[in-house]
BASE-106198 format. One record per residue (C-alpha): residue number from 1; residue in three letters; x, y, z. Coordinates in steps of 0.001 Angstrom, whole numbers, plus 500000, padded with zeros to 6 digits. Layout:
<recs>
<NUM; 'ala'; <X; Y; Z>>
...
</recs>
This chain:
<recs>
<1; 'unk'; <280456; 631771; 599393>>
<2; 'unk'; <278305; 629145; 600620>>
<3; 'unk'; <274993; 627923; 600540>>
<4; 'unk'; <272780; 625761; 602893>>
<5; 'unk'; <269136; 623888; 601666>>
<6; 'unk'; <266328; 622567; 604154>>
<7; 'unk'; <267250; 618568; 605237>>
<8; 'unk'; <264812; 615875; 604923>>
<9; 'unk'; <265658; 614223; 608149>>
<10; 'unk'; <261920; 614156; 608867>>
<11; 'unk'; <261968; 611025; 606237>>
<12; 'unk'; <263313; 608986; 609096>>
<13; 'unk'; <261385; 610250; 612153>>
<14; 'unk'; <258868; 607841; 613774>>
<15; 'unk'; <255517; 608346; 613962>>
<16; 'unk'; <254905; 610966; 616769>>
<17; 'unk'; <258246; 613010; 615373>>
<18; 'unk'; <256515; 613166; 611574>>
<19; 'unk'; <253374; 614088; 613249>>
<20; 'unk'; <255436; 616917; 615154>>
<21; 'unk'; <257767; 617956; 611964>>
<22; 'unk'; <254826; 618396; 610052>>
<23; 'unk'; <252722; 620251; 612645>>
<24; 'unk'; <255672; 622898; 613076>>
<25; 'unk'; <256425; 623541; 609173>>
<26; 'unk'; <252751; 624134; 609133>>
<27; 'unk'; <252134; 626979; 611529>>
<28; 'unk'; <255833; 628391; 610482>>
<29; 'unk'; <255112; 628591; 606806>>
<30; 'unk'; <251211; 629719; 606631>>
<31; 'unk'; <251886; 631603; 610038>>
<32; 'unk'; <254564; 633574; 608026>>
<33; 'unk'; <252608; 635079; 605499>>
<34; 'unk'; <255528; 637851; 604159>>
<35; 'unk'; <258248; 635831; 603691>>
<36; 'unk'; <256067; 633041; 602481>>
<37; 'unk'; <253730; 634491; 600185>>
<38; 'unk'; <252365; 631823; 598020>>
<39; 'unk'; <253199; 628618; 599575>>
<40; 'unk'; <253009; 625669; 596630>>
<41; 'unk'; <250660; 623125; 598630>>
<42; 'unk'; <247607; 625477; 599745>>
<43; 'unk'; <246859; 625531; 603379>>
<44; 'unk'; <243683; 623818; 603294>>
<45; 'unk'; <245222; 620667; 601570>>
<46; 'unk'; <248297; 620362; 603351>>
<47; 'unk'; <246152; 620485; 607005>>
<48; 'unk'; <243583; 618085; 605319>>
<49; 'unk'; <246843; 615802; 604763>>
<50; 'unk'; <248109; 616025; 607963>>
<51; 'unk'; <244930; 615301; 609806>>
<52; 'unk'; <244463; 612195; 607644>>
<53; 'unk'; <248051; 611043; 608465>>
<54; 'unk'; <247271; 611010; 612022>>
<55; 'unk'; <244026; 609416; 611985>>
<56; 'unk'; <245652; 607145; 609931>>
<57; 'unk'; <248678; 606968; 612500>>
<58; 'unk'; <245924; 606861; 615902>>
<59; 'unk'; <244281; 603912; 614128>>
<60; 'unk'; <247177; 602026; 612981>>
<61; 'unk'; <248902; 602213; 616907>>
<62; 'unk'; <245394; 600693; 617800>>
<63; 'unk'; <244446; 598362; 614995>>
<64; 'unk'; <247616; 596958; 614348>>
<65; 'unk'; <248360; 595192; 610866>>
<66; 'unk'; <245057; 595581; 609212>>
<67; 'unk'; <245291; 599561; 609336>>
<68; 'unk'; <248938; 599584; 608193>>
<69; 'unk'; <248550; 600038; 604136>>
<70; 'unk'; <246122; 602940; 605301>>
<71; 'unk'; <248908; 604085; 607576>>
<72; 'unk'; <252105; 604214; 605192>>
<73; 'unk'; <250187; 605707; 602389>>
<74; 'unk'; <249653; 608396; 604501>>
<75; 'unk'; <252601; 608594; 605674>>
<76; 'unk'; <253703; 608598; 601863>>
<77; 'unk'; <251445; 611342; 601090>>
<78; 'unk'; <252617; 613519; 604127>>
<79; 'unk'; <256108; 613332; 603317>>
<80; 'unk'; <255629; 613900; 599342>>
<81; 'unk'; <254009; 616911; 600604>>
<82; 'unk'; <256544; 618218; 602947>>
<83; 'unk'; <259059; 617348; 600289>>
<84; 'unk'; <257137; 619915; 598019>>
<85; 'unk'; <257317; 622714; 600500>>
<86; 'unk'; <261068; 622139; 601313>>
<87; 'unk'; <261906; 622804; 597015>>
<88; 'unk'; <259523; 625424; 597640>>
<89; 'unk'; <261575; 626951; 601128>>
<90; 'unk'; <264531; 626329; 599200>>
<91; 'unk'; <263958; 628774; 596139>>
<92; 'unk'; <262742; 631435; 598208>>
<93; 'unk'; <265690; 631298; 601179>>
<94; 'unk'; <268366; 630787; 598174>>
<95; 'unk'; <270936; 629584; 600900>>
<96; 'unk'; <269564; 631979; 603477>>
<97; 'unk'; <269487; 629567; 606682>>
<98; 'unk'; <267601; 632085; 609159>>
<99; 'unk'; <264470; 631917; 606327>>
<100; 'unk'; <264792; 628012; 606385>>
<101; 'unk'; <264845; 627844; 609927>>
<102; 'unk'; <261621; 630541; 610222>>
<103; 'unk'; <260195; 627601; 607958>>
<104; 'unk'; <260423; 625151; 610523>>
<105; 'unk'; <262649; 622620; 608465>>
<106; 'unk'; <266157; 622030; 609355>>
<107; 'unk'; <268976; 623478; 607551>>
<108; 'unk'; <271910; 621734; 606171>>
<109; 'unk'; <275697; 622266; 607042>>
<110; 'unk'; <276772; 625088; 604973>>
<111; 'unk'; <278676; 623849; 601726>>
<112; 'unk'; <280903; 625409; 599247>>
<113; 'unk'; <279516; 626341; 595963>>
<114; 'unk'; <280945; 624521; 592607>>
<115; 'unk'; <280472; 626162; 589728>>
<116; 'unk'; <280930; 623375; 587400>>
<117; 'unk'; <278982; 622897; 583997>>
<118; 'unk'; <275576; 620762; 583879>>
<119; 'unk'; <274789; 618143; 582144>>
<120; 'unk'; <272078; 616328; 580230>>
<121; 'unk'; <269546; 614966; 582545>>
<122; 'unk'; <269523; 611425; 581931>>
<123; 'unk'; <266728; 610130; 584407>>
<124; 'unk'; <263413; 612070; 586125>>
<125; 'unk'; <260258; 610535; 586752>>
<126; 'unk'; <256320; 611394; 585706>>
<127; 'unk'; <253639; 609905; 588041>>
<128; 'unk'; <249868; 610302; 588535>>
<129; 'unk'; <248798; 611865; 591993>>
<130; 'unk'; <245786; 610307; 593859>>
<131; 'unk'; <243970; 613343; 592079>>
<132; 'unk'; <242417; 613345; 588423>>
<133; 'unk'; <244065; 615321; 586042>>
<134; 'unk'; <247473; 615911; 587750>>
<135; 'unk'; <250698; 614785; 587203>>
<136; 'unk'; <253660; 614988; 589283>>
<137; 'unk'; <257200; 615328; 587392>>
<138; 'unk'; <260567; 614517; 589939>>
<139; 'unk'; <264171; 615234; 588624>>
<140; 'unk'; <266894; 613811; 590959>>
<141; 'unk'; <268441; 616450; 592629>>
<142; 'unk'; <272211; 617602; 591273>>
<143; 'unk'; <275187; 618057; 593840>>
<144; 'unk'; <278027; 619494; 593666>>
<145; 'unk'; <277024; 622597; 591290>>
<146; 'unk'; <276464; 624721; 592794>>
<147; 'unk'; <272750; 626533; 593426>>
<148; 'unk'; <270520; 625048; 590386>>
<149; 'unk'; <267489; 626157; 589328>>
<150; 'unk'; <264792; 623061; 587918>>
<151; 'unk'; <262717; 623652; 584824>>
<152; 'unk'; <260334; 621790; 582870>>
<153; 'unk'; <258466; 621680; 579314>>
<154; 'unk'; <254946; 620386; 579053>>
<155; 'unk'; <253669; 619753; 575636>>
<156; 'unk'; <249957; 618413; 575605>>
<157; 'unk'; <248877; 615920; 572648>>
<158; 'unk'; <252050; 615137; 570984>>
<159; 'unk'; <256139; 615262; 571620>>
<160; 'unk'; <257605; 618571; 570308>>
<161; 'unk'; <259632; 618881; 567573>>
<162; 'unk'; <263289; 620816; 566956>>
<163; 'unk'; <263516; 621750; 571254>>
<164; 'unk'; <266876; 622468; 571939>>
<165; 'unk'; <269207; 624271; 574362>>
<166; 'unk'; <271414; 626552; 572169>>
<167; 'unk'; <273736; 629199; 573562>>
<168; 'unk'; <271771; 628883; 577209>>
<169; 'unk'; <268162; 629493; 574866>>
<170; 'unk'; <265460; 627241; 574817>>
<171; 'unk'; <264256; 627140; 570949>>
<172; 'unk'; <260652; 625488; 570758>>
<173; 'unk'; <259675; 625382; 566938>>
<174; 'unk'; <255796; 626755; 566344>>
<175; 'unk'; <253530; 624279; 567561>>
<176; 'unk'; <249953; 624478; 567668>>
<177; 'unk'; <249029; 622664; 570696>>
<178; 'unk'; <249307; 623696; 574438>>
<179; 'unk'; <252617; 623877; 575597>>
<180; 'unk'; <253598; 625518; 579592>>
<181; 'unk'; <256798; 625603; 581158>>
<182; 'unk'; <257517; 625560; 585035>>
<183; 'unk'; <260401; 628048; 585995>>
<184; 'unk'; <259776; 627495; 589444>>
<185; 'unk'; <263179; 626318; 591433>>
<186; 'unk'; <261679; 623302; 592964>>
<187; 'unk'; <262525; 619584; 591296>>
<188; 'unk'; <259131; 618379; 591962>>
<189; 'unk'; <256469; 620002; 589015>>
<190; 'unk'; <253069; 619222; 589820>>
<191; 'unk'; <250959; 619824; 586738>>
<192; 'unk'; <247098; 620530; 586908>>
<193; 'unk'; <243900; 620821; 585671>>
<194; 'unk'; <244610; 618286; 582705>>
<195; 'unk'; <242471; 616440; 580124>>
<196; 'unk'; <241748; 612895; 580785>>
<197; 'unk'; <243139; 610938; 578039>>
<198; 'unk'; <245459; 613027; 576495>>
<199; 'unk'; <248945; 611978; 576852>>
<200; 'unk'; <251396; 614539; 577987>>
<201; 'unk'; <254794; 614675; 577215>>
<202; 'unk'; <257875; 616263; 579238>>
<203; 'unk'; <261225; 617403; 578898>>
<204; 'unk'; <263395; 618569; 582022>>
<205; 'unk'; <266528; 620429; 582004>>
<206; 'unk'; <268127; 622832; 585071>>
<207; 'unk'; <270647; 625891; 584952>>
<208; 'unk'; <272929; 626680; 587157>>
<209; 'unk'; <275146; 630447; 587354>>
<210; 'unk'; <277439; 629194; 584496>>
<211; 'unk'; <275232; 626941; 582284>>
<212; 'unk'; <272176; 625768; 580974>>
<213; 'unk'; <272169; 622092; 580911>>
<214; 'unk'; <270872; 620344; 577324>>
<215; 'unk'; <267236; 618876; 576838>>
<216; 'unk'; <266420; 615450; 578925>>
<217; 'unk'; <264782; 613064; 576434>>
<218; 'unk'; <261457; 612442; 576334>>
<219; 'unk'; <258622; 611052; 578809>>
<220; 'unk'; <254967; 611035; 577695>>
<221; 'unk'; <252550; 609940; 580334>>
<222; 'unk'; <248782; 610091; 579608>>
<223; 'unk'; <246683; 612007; 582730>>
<224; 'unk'; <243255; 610153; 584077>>
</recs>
């Protein structure tokens, strides 16, 4: 059996060719409302992005260096968004390379599934967006395992106590503060709506068709 993902090629494209990409996995993904029913980045933001990446791109080709910190944040932003849609195309086509392609993004070479064992998830990052009250939680991606699905703990106020992976089970220990968790495939978790000055702490683990990987450690970031 094998399995194919969408490619981020579009990291390397130039200006014009980003501009392009992005304009295509647009109209293919909100222009596809059946197989794409509830895209992660809503339509409205992700058109509002891409016209500020290419004002941002128009005034940099004019301007020159004083518009080009405008211009790569953009750019930034444009490609952490398409990034999100990709995990997002990715969960839904499960391999499927005609629904990646009907997304506009690029599949990858078809590649043979390992069923190996996962294991602890040893690095993952938690970052503030340009928005208040949302955090943004990355886990590198794992190779070589096969299809793997990402998941994610939020606990809000204070680290949990007694989580644990046992026999494939999470076991969270009664807590009385908020706590969510984010089955969705995707390795990027963006986390809303949060208090301002409350820290938030996250644990990441993934599964795969023949394990559940153990509880990352610990990262407690406090939102704005």
């Amino acid at each position: 059996m094998s399995i194919q993902h969408c490619t981020l090629g579009y990291h390397q494209l130039g200006s014009e060719g980003l501009e392009l990409k992005a304009t295509q996995v647009g109209s293919s993904i909100y222009g596809n409302p059946i197989p794409f029913v509830n895209p992660i980045v809503p339509e409205a933001t992700y058109y509002s992005g891409l016209q500020d990446y290419n004002m941002a791109r128009v005034e940099y080709a004019a301007l020159g260096i004083t518009k080009k910190t405008a211009y790569t944040n953009a750019r930034k932003k444009m490609i952490d968004t398409m990034d999100l849609l990709a995990d997002y195309v990715d969960g839904i086509a499960n391999g499927d390379e005609s629904i990646i392609v009907l997304s506009g993004f690029t599949p990858s070479a078809a590649v043979a599934q390992s069923n190996l064992p996962l294991e602890k998830i040893s690095n993952f990052t938690v970052k503030r967006t340009a928005n208040d009250g949302e955090l943004m939680v990355e886990i590198p991606a794992i190779t070589n395992h096969g299809s793997i699905n990402y998941l994610c703990v939020c606990s809000q106020g204070v680290p949990l106590s007694g989580l644990a992976i046992v026999d494939g089970r999470l076991n969270l220990e009664q807590v009385n503060h908020p706590v969510s968790i984010d089955f969705n495939k995707s390795r990027k978790k963006l986390f809303k709506s949060l208090t301002a000055g409350v820290n938030y702490s996250f644990y990441v683990f993934a599964s795969n068709t023949v394990s559940v990987s153990p509880i990352s450690d610990v990262k407690t970031v406090m939102a704005t």
